[in-house]
C-alpha positions as semicolon CSV with decimal commas, in nm:
position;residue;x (nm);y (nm);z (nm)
1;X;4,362;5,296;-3,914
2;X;4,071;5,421;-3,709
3;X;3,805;5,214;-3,623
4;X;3,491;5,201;-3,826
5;X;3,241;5,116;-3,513
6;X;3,148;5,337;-3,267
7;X;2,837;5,141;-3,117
8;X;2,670;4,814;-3,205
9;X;2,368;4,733;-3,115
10;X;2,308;4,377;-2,936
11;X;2,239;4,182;-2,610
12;X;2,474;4,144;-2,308
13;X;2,608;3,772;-2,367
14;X;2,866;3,801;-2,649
15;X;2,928;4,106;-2,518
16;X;3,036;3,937;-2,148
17;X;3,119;3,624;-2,378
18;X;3,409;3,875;-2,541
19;X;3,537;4,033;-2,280
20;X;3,608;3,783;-2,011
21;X;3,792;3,598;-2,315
22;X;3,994;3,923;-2,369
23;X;4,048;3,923;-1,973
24;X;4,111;3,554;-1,955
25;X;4,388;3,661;-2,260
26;X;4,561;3,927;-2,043
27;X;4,573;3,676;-1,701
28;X;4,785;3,441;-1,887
29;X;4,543;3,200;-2,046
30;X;4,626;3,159;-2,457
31;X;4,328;3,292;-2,685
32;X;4,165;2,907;-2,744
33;X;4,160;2,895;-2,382
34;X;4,047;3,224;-2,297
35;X;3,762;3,177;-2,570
36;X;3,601;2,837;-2,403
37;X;3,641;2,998;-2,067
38;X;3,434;3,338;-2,198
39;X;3,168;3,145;-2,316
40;X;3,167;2,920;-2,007
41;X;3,169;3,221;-1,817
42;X;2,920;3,378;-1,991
43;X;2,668;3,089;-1,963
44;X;2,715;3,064;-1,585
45;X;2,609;3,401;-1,546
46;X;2,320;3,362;-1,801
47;X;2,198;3,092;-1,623
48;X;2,243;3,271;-1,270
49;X;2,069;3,575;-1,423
50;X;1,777;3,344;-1,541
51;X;1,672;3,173;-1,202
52;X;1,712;3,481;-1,018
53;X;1,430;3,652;-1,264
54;X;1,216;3,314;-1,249
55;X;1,309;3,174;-1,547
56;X;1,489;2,847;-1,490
57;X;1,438;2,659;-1,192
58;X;1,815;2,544;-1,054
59;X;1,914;2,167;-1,136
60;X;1,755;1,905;-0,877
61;X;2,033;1,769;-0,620
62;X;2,007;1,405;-0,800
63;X;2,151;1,604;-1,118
64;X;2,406;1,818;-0,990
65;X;2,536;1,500;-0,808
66;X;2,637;1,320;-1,129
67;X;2,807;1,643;-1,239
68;X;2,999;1,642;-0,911
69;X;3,139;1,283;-0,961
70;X;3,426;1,401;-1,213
71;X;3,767;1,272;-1,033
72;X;3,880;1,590;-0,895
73;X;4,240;1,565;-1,028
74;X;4,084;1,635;-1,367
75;X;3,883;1,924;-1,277
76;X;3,960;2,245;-1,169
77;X;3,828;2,608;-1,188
78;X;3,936;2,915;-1,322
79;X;3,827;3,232;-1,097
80;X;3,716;3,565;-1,362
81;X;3,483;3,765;-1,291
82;X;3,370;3,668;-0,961
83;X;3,258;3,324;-1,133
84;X;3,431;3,008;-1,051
85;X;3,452;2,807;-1,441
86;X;3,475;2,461;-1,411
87;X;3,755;2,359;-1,641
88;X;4,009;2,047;-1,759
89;X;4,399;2,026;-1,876
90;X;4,377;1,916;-2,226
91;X;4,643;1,762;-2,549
92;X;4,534;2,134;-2,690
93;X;4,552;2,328;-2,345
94;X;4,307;2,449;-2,046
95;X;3,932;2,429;-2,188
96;X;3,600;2,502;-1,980
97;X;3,400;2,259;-1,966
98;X;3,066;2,271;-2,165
99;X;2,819;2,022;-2,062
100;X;3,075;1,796;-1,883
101;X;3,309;1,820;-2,175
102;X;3,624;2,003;-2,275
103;X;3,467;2,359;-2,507
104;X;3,566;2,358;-2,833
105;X;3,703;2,729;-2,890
106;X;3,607;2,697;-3,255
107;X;3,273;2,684;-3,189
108;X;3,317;2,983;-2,973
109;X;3,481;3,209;-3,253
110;X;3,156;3,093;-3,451
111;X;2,948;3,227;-3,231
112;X;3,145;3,549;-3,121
113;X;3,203;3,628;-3,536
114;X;2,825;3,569;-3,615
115;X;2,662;3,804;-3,289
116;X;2,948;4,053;-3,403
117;X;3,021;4,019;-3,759
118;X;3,243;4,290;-3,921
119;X;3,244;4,523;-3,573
120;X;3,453;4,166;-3,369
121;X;3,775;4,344;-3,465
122;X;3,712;4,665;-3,387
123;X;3,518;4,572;-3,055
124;X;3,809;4,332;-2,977
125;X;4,048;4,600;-3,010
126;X;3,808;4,869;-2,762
127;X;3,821;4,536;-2,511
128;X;4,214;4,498;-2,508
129;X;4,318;4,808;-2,516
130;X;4,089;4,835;-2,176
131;X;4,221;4,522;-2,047
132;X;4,544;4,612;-2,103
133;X;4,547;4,911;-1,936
134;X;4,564;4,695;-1,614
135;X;4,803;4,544;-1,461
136;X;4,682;4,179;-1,433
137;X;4,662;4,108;-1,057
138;X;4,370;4,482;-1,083
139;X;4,218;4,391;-1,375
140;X;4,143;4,061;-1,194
141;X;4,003;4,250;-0,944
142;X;3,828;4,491;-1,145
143;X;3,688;4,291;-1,489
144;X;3,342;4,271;-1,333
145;X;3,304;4,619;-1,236
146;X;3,449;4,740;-1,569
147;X;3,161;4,535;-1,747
148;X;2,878;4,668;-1,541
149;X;3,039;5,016;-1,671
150;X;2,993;4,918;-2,007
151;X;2,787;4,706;-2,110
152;X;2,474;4,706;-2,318
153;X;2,172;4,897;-2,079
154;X;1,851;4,659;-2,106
155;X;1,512;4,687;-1,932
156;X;1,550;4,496;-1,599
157;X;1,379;4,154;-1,498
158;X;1,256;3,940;-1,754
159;X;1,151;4,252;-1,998
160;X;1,545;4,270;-2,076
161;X;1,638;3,885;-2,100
162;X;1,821;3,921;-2,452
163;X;1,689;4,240;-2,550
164;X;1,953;4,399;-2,725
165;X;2,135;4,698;-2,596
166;X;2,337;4,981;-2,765
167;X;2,732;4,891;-2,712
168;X;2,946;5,210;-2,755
169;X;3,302;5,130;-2,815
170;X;3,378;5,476;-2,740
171;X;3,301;5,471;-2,342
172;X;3,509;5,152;-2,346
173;X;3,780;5,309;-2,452
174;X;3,749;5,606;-2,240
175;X;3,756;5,365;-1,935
176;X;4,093;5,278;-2,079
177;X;4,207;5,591;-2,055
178;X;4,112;5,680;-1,677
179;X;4,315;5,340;-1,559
């Protein structure tokens, strides 16, 4: 069946959200864990993105202290993307952690099905059929750079902080195709 989306229209953190869960999928990680660790991801980058456009100021030392004081043998990270996700061995499996506690992928499905409603399939499909072009050890290499080819094109500087963007499912899967 062909897909019924060509482009969506929306801004660049489900989009990033999606897609380093799809990458996370193809490096080995099982789709719960890939889904906490795409949102993690996601929100790392949001928040990088936000203090380097003046719109956060980064966490006094005091507080990023306290979030330092996790025994190390239950923390670890997970390296996608060029980010480094802070994450924990669970009963259910590897989960990022989201405010100093294990993400609850549910919640992430939630939020990927409302910001994508009836287009998640076919924009999941677009997204693996990329990632899967890869071997894993590239696309680990590559994910990042693939994004910036792709993803929604926003105003710069604070002008394009969650302005939506036009998607096109069609030059995703054309980067598929040149792998």
């Amino acid at each position: 069946m062909a897909p019924s989306h060509r482009t969506i229209k929306m801004n660049r953190a489900p989009v990033l959200t999606l897609w380093a869960a799809v990458v996370a999928e193809r490096l080995g990680f099982d789709w719960d864990e890939a889904l906490t660790i795409g949102r993690a991801l996601a929100g790392l980058n949001a928040y990088a993105k936000g203090v380097s456009i003046g719109l956060f100021q980064p966490t006094p030392n005091e507080v990023r202290e306290q979030r330092h004081k996790l025994p190390p043998a239950e923390t670890f990270t997970v390296d996608l993307l060029h980010r480094a996700v802070p994450a924990v061995h669970t009963g259910q499996g590897v989960r990022a952690l989201d405010e100093e506690k294990p993400a609850d992928p549910a919640s992430v499905k939630q939020y990927l099905e409302g910001k994508f409603k009836d287009a998640l399939p076919d924009v999941y499909e677009a997204m693996k059929t990329l990632a899967d072009a890869y071997p894993p050890r590239k696309l680990a290499v590559e994910a990042y750079h693939l994004y910036e080819q792709f993803r929604p094109a926003v105003p710069a500087g604070q002008r394009g902080w969650g302005a939506a963007g036009v998607l096109d499912l069609d030059a995703i899967r054309g980067l598929a195709r040149l792998a």
